[in-house]
N, C-alpha and C positions, 0 to 999 in steps of 0.2 A: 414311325417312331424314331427319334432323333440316336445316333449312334450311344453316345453318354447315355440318356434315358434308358436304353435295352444294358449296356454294362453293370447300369446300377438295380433293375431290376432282374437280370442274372446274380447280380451278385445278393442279392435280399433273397434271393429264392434259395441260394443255395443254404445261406445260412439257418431262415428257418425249416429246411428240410433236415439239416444235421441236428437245431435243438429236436425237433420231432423225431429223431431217430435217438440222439441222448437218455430224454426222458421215455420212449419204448422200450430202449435195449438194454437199461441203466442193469437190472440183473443179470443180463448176460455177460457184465465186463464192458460196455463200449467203448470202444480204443479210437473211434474217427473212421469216417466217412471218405469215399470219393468218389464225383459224379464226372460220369465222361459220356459225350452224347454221340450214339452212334448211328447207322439208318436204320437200325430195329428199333431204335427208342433209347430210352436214358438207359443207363448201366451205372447200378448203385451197388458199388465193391466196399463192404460193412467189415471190419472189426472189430474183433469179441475177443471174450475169452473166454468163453463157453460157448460154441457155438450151436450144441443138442438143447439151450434154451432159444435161440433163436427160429431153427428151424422146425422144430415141436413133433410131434409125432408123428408121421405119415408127410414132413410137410407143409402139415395144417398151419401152424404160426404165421410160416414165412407165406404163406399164400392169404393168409388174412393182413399181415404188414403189408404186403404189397398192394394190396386193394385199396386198403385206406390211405396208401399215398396218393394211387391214381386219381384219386377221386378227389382227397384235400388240397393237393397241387397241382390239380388236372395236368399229370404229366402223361405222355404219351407212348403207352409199352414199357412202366417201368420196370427194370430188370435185378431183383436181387442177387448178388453175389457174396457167400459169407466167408469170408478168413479169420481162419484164428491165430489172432498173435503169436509169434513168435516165442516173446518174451512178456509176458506181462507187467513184471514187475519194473521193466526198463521202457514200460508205455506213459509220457506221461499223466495221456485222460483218464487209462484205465485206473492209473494210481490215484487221482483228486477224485475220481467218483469213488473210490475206496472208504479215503479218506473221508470223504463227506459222508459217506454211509457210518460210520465209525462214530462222527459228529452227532449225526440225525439220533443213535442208538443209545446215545449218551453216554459216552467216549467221555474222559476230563480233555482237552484239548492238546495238551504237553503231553500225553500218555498216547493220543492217536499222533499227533505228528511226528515224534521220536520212533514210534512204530511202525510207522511207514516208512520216515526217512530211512531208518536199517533195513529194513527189504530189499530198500534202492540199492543201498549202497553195497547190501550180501550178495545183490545180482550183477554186480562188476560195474556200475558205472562212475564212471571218471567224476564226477562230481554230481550235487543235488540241494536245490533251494526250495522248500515249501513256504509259503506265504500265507497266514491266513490274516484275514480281516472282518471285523464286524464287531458284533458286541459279543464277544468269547464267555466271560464270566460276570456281567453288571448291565445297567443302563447307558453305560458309556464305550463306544465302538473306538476298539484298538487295533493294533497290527502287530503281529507275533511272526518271526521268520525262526527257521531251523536248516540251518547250512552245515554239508560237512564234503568236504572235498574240493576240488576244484571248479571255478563258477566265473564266469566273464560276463561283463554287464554290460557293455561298449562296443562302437565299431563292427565291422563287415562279417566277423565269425559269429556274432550272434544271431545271425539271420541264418547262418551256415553249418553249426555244431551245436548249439541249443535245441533241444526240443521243449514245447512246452504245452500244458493243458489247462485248463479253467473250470472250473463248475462251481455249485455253489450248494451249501446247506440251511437247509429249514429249520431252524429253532423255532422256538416258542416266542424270544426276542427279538426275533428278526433273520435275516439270514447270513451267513458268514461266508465270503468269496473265500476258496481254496486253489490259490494257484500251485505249480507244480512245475520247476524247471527242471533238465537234465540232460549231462551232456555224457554221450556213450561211451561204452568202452572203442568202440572204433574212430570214434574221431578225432580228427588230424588237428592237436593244438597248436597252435600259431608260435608260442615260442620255445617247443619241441625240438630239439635238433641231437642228430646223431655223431658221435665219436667213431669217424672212423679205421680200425689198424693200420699199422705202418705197410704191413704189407697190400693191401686194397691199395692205400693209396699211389703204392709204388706200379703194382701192377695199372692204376689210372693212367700214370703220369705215361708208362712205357707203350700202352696203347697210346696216347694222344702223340707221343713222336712218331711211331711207327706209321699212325695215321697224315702226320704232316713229312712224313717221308715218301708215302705216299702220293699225297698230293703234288710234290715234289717234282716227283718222277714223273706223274700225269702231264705237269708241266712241260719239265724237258722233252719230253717224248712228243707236244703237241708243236714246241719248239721247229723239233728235228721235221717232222712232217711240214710244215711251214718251207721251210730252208729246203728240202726235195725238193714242194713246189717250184719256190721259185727259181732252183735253179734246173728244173724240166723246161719253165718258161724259158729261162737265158737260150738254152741249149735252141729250143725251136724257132727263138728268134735269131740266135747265130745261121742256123741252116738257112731260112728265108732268105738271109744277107745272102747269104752264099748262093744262093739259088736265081738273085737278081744281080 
């Protein structure tokens, strides 16, 4: 099998193993997947947010998910591992499968996405964009966004401080994409910058002399060594002279 051929078909597997884990674990919270293959077999490290519905009593769940992967993806020893988020509310899958669960129950649309969005934003993070799409309330498919905070659309941090999640809900009309951006409380904004005291900066400045006084001195000193040298050498070739 040609190199490209196997990355593409790694890469098709992984994906529908996460929708098949989406739609298994959609009760428990499913916060996203990651598969790392080791010599025991794959190692599938699950997030939830409930994790007492994934692994079920005695076990039993998580030993029935795992069969039915081995078997649908003939994968070899696959190994469940379950974590539970952290934070929920600052996950963005865990929140679009919320949100879509809110849609499915029949949520008015403005009433669940405003209600999500405030979750997000009660659980500290720096900014939050929901996007929904589809036919919301008619025959005719719109797109409705609900931003409040700080949000970057552009360039090299959004691959870097963005998190984001996707899922989607079943109407009766059709289904509505619920995406879900969010960017945390820990992350490093690009045009962020600190002020800081006079005194910090003095104490900077007064290292950085000391430190090129330093150097300095290294200098002269390797100077002076130099200059011994050469005049150890003078000396022994005076004596040579002297000696012929």
């Amino acid at each position: 099998m040609p190199v490209e051929k196997k990355f593409i078909m790694e890469g098709l597997e992984k994906y529908r193993l996460n929708e098949f884990l989406a739609k298994s674990l959609m009760t428990a919270g499913y916060g996203g997947a990651e598969l790392n293959r080791t010599p025991l077999g794959m190692q599938i490290i699950v997030y939830v947010e409930k994790p007492g519905l994934v692994i079920g009593r005695g076990g039993e769940k998580i030993r029935k998910t795992t069969e039915e992967i081995r078997k649908k993806f003939n994968l070899d020893n696959p190994q469940i591992e379950v974590v539970e988020s952290e934070n929920a509310r600052l996950n963005p899958l865990i929140m679009a499968n919320r949100l879509a669960n809110l849609l499915e129950r029949g949520w008015y649309f403005r009433r669940a996405g405003h209600n999500i969005l405030r979750e997000i934003m009660n659980a500290g993070a720096l900014g939050c964009e929901i996007v929904l799409a589809g036919k919301l309330t008619g025959p005719r498919a719109r797109t409705e966004k609900f931003v409040k905070g700080y949000m970057i659309h552009a360039g090299e941090p959004v691959n870097d401080i963005v998190k984001r999640g996707y899922t989607i809900a079943k109407k009766k009309l059709g289904v509505i994409g619920v995406n879900v951006r969010i960017i945390l409380p820990s992350a490093r904004l690009p045009d962020k910058f600190e002020v800081k005291e006079k005194e910090e900066v003095t104490v900077a400045v007064k290292d950085k002399e000391e430190a090129t006084v330093a150097v300095k001195d290294k200098e002269e000193a390797t100077v002076a060594v130099k200059d011994k040298e050469e005049a150890t050498v003078a000396v022994k070739d005076k004596e040579e002279a002297t000696e012929g």
